[in-house]
Structure formats: structure tokens, C-alpha cells
C-alpha positions as CSV (number, residue, x, y, z in Angstrom):
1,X,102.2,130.3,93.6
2,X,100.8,126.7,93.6
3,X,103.0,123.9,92.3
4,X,101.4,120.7,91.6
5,X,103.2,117.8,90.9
6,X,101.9,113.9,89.4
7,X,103.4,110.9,88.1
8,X,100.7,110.6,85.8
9,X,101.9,111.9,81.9
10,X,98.6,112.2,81.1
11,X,97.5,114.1,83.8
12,X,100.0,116.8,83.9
13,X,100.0,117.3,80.0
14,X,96.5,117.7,79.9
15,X,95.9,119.8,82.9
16,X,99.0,122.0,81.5
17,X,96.8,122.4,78.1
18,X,99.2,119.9,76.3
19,X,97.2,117.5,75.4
20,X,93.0,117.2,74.8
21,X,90.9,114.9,76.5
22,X,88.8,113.0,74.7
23,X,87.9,110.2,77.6
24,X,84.3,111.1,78.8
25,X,85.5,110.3,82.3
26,X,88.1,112.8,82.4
27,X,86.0,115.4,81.1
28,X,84.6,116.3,84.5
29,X,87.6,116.3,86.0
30,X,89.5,119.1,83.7
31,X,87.0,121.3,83.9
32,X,87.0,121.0,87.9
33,X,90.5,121.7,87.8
34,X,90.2,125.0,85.1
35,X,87.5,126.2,88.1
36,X,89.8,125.8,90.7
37,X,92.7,127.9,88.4
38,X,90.7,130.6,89.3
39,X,91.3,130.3,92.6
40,X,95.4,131.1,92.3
41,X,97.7,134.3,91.0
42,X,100.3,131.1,89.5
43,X,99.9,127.8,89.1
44,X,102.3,125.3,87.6
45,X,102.3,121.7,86.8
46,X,104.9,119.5,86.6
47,X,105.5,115.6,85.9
48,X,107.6,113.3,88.0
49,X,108.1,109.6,87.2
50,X,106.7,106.9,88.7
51,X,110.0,105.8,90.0
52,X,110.7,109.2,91.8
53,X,107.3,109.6,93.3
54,X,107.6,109.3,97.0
55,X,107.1,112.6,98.3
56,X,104.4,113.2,95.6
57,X,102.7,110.5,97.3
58,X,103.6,111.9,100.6
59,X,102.1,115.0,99.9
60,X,99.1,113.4,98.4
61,X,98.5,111.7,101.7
62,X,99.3,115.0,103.7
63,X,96.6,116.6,101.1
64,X,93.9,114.3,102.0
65,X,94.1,115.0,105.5
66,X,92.8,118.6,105.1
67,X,88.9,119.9,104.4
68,X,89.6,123.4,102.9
69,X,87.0,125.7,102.0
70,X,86.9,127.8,98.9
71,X,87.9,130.9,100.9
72,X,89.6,129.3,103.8
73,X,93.1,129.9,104.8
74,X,95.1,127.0,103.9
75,X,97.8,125.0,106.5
76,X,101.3,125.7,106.1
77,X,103.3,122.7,106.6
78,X,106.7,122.7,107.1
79,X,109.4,119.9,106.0
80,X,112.2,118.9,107.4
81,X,115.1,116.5,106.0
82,X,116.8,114.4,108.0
83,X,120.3,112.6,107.5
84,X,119.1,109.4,107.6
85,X,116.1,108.2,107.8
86,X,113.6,109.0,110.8
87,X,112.7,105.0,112.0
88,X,116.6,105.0,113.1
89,X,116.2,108.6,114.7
90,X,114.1,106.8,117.3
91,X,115.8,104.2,118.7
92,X,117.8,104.8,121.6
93,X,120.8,103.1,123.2
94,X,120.3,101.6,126.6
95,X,122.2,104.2,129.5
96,X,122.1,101.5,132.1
97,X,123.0,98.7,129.6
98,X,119.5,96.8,130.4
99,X,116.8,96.7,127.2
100,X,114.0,99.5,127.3
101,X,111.8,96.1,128.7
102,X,114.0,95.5,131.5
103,X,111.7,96.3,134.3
104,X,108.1,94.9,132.8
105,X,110.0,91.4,131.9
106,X,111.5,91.5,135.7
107,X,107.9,92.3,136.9
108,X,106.4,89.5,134.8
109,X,109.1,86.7,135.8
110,X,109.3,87.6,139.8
111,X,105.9,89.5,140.0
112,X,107.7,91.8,142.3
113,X,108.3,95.5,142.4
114,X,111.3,97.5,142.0
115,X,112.6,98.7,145.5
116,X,113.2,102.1,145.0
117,X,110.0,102.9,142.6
118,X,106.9,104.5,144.3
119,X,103.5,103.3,144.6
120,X,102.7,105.4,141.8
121,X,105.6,103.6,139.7
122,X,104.6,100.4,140.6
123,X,100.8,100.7,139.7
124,X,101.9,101.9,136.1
125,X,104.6,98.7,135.5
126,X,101.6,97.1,136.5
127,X,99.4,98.1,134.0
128,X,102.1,98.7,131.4
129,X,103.0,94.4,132.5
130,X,99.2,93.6,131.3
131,X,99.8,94.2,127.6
132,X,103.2,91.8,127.8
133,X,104.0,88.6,128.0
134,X,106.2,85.9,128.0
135,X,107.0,82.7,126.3
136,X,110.5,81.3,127.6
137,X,113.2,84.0,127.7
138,X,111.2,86.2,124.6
139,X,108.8,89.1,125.9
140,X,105.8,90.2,123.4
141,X,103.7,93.1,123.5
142,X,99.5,92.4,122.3
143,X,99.1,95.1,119.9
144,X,95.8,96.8,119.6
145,X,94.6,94.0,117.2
146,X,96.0,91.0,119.0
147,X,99.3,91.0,116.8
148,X,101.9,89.9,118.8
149,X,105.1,92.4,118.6
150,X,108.1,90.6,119.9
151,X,110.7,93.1,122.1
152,X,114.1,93.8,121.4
153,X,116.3,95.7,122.8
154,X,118.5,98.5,120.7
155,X,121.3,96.7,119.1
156,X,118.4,94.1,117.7
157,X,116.5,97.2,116.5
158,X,119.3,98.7,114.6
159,X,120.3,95.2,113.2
160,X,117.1,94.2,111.8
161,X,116.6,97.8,110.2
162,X,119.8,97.2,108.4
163,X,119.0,94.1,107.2
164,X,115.8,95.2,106.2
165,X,116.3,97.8,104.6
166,X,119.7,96.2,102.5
167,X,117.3,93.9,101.4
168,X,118.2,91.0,103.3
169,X,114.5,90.0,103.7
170,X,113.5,90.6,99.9
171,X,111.7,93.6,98.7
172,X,109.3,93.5,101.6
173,X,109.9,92.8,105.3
174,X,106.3,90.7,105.5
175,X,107.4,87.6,104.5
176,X,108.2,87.7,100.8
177,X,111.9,87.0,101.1
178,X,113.8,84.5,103.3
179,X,111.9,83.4,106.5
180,X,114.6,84.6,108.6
181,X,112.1,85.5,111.6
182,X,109.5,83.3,113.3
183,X,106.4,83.5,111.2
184,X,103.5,85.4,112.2
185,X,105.8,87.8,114.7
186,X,106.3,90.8,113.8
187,X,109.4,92.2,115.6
188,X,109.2,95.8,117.0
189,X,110.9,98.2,119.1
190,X,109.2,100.3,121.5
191,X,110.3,103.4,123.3
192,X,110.1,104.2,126.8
């Protein structure tokens, strides 16, 4: 049993034998879809509205990751809901009541080494130090693409997630609503 669901109208109505298509350019494309029919015991179609859409996108994008053959056994993917959602999953409170950045800030400031950590310790705060650095009392990390990610610790994380997503920095968190964080910074939390 294959269910397919789109938040196109059109789509699903014609592919469900609803509706004709008389649009040269969808022509092609109904007729690949009556050849794959072929290919299933049961298949259904069903229309979801634009406005409820996110996991068909989701499982569009999931969809596009995979190169199937004709014959070919497909993936089975399995999906899990969470209570809330999975961003605030990974943040984690500080046991020792230091941020997560504790140690490569130290190490940057003092250029010194922890005195219980190993050799093997210190050559990895070392490296970890290179991508990090600081301007006064803020610590950034140099992202992959030279965007600078500014550290916080857990409480910050959590706060600006709220705010976020209660929509204190407009419909998108990139500048579109109040300038309520330094411009060009994006702020980020990093796990251990």
C-alpha cells in the first residue's frame, strides 16, 4: 500500500483520475505516474493544504535522498514524535554550573592548560581553541564558511529559542523583525 500525499489540488485530482489534463506540460508527467501504478498492489492519493504541509515537505526532502531502482527494495524509515520539538532536546544544562565553552575560553584568555587534563586533552582544547575566538568577554566560533557563531551557554540557548520561536524576532529569526541581536552574528549553541 503506497500513500502519496501533495498540497497541490491539481495534482492529486488529476493523478486520482478526477480531473483531465489538458496542459501539454503535464502530459508527460501523468502518464509517468500511470507507469509507475504498475509498480504497486494499492495506491492512494490524498490532498493536504498548503497550510498543513510540513511533513509532506519533509517527506519530499527524505524522498529525494534515495536512488531506487525499478526492482530495488525500498528504505524503511521510521518516525518518531517528540514532545516538543527536537532543537530544545539538545541542549543541555551545565552539571558544573560553567557554560559548555568554559575550558576553550579559559585556554584562549590565559593560554594555559587545565591541570588535571592529559597531554592528550590538552592537544585537543588546543585544536578545538583554533576555530574560537574572542572579542572582549564574547567567545565566537568560525563556522565552516567564516560565519561567526557567537557561544552561549544553556540558559541563553533556551531563552533565545523561546523568543524565537513566540515570534519575538518576527516571522523569521534572520533579521526581518526587531534587530534585537548584533547584526551579522548569528547566535548558536554548541554541544560538547
Amino acid at each position: 500500500m503506497l500513500k502519496v500525499y501533495g498540497d497541490s489540488a491539481l495534482v492529486i485530482h488529476l493523478l486520482m483520475g478526477e480531473w483531465e489534463t489538458r496542459d501539454h506540460k503535464l502530459v508527460p508527467y501523468q502518464a509517468y505516474i500511470k507507469k509507475l501504478r504498475e509498480f504497486f498492489d494499492d495506491i492512494s492519493f490524498h490532498h493536504i493544504p498548503r497550510e498543513e504541509n510540513q511533513m509532506t515537505n519533509a517527506f519530499a526532502t527524505l524522498a529525494s535522498m534515495f536512488q531506487l531502482s525499478p526492482h530495488g527494495d525500498l528504505p524503511y524509515i521510521e518516525f518518531r514524535c517528540r514532545g516538543k520539538p527536537a532543537h530544545c532536546c539538545l541542549i543541555e544544562e551545565e552539571k558544573d554550573g560553567k557554560p559548555w565553552y568554559f575550558n576553550i575560553k579559559w585556554y584562549i584568555e590565559d593560554k594555559e592548560y587545565l591541570l588535571e587534563a592529559s597531554n592528550n586533552d590538552n592537544k585537543t582544547l588546543q585544536r578545538l581553541a583554533a576555530n574560537f575566538f574572542l572579542s572582549g568577554n564574547i567567545l565566537y566560533k568560525r563556522n565552516h564558511d567564516m560565519v561567526l557563531l557567537r557561544c552561549v551557554d544553556a540558559i541563553k540557548a533556551k531563552q533565545m529559542l523561546v523568543e524565537v520561536h513566540e515570534g519575538s524576532f518576527g516571522t523569521y529569526a534572520n533579521g526581518h523583525g526587531p534587530k534585537n541581536f548584533e547584526s551579522g552574528v548569528l547566535l548558536a549553541h554548541y554541544g560538547e
